[in-house]
N, C-alpha and C positions, 0 to 999 in steps of 0.2 A: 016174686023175683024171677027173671029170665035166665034161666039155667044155657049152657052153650050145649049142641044139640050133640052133644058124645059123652061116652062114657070114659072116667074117669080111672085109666087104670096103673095104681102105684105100685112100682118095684121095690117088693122088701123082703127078697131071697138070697141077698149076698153072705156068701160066708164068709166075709168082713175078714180076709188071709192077714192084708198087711196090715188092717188096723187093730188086730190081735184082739180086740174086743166086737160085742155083735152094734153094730153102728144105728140101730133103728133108734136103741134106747138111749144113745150120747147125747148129751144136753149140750145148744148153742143158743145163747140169750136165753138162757134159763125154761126152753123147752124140748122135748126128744125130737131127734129129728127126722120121726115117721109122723112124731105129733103136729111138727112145723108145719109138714108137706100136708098134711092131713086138711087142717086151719084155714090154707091159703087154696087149697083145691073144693073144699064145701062152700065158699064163695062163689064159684062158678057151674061147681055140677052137679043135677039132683043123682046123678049116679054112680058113686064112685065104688071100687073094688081094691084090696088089697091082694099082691101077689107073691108069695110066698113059695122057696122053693120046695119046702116041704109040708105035712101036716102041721098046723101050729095052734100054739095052746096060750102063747105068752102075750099074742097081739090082743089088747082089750079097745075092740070100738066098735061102733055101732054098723058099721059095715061090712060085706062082705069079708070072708077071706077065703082064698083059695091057692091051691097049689098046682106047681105044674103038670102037664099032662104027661107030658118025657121029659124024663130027669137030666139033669147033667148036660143041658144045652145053653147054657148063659141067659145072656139078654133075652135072643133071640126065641127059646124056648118060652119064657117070660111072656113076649110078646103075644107069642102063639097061644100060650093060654088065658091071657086076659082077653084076645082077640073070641076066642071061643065061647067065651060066658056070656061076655059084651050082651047088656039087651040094644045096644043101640048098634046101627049101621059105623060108626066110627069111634075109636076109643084113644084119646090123649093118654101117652103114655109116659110115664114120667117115676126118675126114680128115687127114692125115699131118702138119700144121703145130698141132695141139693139143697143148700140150706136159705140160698136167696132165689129162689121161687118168685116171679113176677106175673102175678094177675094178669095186667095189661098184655104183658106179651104172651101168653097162655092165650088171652081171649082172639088176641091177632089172629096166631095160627090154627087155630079152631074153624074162624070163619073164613079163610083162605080156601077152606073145601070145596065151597062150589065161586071161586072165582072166575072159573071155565065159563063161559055164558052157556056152552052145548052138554057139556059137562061135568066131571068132577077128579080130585086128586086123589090117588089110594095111598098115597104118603106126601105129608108135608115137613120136612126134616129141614132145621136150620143146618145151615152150613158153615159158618165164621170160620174167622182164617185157620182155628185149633184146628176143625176137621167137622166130621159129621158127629150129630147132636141127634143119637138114637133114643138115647133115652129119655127126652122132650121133645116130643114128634106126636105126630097124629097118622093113624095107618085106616084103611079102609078093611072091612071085612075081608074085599073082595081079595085081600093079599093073602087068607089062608089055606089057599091050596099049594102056595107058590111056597109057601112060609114051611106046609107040611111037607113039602118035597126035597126043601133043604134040611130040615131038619131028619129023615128017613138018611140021607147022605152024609149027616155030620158035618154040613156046609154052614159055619154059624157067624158069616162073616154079615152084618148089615147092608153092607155095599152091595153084595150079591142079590138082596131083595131090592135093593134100586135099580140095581140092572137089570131085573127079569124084562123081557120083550115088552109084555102084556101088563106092566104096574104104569101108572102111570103118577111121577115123580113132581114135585114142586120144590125145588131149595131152596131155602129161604137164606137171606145174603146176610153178612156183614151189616153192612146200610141201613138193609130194612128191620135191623134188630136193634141197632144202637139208640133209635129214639125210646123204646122202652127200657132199657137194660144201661143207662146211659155209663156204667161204672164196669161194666164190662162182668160181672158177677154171675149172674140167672144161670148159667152152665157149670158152675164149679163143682165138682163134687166130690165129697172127702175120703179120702182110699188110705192115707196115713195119721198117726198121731200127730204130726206137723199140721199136716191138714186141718185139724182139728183142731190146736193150737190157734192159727191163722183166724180160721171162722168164728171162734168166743173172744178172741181182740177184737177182730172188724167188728162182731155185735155190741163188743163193750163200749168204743167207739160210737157206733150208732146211737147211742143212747146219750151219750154227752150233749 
């Protein structure tokens, strides 16, 4: 199998506030949705990591897990320590409560890397019209210094590592997303009970 040349790194350190339950272990189409994301990402990567905000006891799988390096910095902290462990130069980042996961468009953004014919992108982040899509994006090593100096700052916005001088950014459109995602779904991700509601009809559905 041809593995895509980045590590695989999935967020699953939410502390799940508004969905009053921890979201890794909620079942949509009748699997967890750390397990979902899991499933559809060992199709594409030999390397994948779990990212967890804290020590964990309760993730059972055959891969990594680890925790963040500095606590209490969101996504962004997330980033920065999946980006740390990374054995590879690039790590797909993606987080644990998307429950429509699309291969295809995973493998798009992956190989978008070295588009540049002279060079290469240190972030490739989709952008559709919701906004920016941090948490299925591909980042370059080379963003961990930029990444440890906002983080030292308490700067934990994503945009701010798009705008550093020295990153050099790829946004991926609308357009160029819609041929894999044709239902508009691959970004959704579950923050409330509704949420959750929504995604075990649309999978009950799928299945009809």
């Amino acid at each position: 199998m041809n593995f895509l040349p980045a590590t695989c790194l999935i967020l699953a350190g939410g502390k799940s506030r508004r969905m009053g339950l921890d979201k890794r272990f909620l079942e949509v189409g009748g699997q967890a949705l750390l397990a979902r994301t899991i499933a559809v990402c060992e199709t594409l990567f030999e390397d994948i990591m779990i990212v967890a905000a804290v020590p964990e006891t309760s993730i059972e799988t055959r891969h990594t897990v680890i925790h963040d390096i500095i606590p209490d910095c969101a996504t962004l902290g997330g980033i920065y320590t999946g980006l740390t462990h990374a054995s590879l130069d690039y790590g797909f980042v993606v987080a644990c409560d998307m429950p429509w996961l699309q291969a295809d468009l995973v493998k798009f953004l992956v190989e978008l890397v070295h588009e540049p014919q002279e060079a290469s992108y240190d972030i490739i982040i989709p952008k559709p019209q919701a906004g920016l899509q941090p948490t299925h994006a591909v980042y370059s090593k080379r963003c961990l210094p930029f990444l440890k100096e906002m983080l030292d700052r308490r700067d934990l916005r994503v945009q701010g590592l798009c705008d550093c001088d020295n990153v050099s950014v790829r946004y991926v459109s609308r357009d160029e997303i819609q041929p894999f995602d044709p239902h508009g779904r691959a970004f959704v991700n579950l923050n409330t009970p509704e949420d959750l509601e929504d995604a075990r009809r649309d999978a009950d559905l799928d299945r009809l």
